[in-house]
Each structure stands twice: as C-alpha cells, then as structure tokens.
C-alpha positions in Angstrom: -49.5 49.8 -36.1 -50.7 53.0 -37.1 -54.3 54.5 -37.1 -55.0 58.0 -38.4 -58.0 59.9 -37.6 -59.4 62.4 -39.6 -62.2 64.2 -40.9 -62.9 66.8 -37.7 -64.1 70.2 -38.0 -66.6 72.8 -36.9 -70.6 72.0 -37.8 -73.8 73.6 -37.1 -76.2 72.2 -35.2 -78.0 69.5 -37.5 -75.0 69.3 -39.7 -73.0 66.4 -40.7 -69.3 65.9 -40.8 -67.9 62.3 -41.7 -65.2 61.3 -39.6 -62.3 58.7 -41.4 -60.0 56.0 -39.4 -56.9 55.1 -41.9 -54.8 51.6 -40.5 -51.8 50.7 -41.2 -49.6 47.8 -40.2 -52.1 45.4 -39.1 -54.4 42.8 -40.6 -56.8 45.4 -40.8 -60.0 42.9 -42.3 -59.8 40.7 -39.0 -59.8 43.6 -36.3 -62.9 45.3 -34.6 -62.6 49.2 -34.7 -64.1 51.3 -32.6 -64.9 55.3 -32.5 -64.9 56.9 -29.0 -65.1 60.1 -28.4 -64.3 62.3 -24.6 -65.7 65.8 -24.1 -63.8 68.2 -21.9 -64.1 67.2 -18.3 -66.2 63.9 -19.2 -64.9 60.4 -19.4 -64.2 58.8 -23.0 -67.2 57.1 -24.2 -67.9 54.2 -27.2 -69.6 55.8 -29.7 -69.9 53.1 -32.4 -67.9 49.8 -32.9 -68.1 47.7 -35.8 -66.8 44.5 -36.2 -64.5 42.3 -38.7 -67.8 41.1 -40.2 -69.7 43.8 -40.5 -71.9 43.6 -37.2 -72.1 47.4 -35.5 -72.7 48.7 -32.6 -73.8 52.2 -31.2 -74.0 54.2 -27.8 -77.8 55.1 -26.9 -77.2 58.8 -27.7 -76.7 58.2 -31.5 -78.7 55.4 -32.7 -80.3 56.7 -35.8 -77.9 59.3 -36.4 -74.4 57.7 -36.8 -73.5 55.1 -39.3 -70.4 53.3 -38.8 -68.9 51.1 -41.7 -65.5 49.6 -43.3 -63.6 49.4 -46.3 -61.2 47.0 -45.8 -59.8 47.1 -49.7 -59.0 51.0 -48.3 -57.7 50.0 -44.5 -60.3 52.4 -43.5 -63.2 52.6 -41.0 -65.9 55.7 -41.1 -68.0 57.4 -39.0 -70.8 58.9 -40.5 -72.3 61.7 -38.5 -75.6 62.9 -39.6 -78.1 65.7 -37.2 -75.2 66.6 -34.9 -76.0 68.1 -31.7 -74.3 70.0 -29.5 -73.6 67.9 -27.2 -72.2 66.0 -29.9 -68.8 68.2 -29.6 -65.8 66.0 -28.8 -62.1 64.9 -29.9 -63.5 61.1 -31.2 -60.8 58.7 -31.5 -60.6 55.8 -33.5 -59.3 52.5 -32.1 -58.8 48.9 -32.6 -59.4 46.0 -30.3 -56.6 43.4 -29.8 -58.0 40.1 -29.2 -55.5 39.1 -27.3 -55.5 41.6 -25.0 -58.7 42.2 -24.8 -58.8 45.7 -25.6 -58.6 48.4 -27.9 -55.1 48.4 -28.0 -53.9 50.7 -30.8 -55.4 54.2 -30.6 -55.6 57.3 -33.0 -54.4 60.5 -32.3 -57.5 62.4 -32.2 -59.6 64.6 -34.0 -61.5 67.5 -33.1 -65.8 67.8 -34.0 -67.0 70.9 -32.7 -71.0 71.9 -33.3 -72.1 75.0 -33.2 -76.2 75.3 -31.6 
C-alpha cells in the first residue's frame, strides 16, 4: 500500500493551495482517508476525514474553509484549502484507516504548506 502526498508549497495569507492524496495497492473506494497535519513542536492533529461514502468530517479550526473530497475512478483524495492562515502552516499527511485495526494504518510521506502573514 502506497499513499503519495502532494500538492505543498508556500501561500500568502488568504491563499489557497490544494493538497492531493494518490493510493495505490488497496481497495481504495471502500477505505476512509484522512488529512492530518503536525506543526513544529505540536501534536499531529485530524484535519478533515472523509469517508468511503462520501460523509466528511472537519477539525473546528477549518470548517468553512477546507473541502475534503474523493475520486475514486483516480485513487485519489483532496484537500482543498481555501483562506489559509498562518497558523495553518504544517507538513499535512494523508492517511487511510484500516478497519480492522482500527486505525489509520497506511500513512503518506508528508508534505510541506507553509503561509506567509
């Protein structure tokens, strides 16, 4: 299983920058995926998670102005990113959640969104 991140980069305050989640060797239509994201010195947080049906879910701190959503015909997951602050500045990860374990299981390596005030 394979998930590749991408779509990273440096943003002005009250930019946008859309953030992809490419999967590979899984059965990618059944599987929630999830986008966290971990600042320097803070723990890694859930940003948005969206589900094998469509239902999504966001962290407090950016209802309104991240959209999560799949292509499954693509393997892919997105994360929109829309008035970024700067507090907003992380590496965000993609992930998805093995049912069995109970977890997000398989992780992405990582990339970096960096926002400029």
């Amino acid at each position: 299983v394979q998930l590749q991140a991408s779509g990273g980069g440096l943003v002005q305050a009250g930019g946008s920058l859309r953030l992809s989640c490419a999967a590979s060797g899984l059965s990618f239509s059944t599987v929630t995926v999830g986008w966290f994201r971990q600042a320097a010195g803070k723990q890694r947080e859930l940003v948005a998670g969206i589900s094998s049906g469509g239902n999504t879910n966001y962290a407090d701190s950016v209802k309104g102005r991240f959209t999560i959503s799949r292509d499954n015909a693509k393997n892919t997951v997105y994360l929109q990113m829309d008035s970024l602050k700067p507090e907003d500045a992380a590496v965000y990860y993609c992930a998805a959640f093995k049912l069995s374990s109970g977890t997000y299981r398989y992780w992405g390596q990582g990339t970096q969104v960096t926002v400029s005030s």
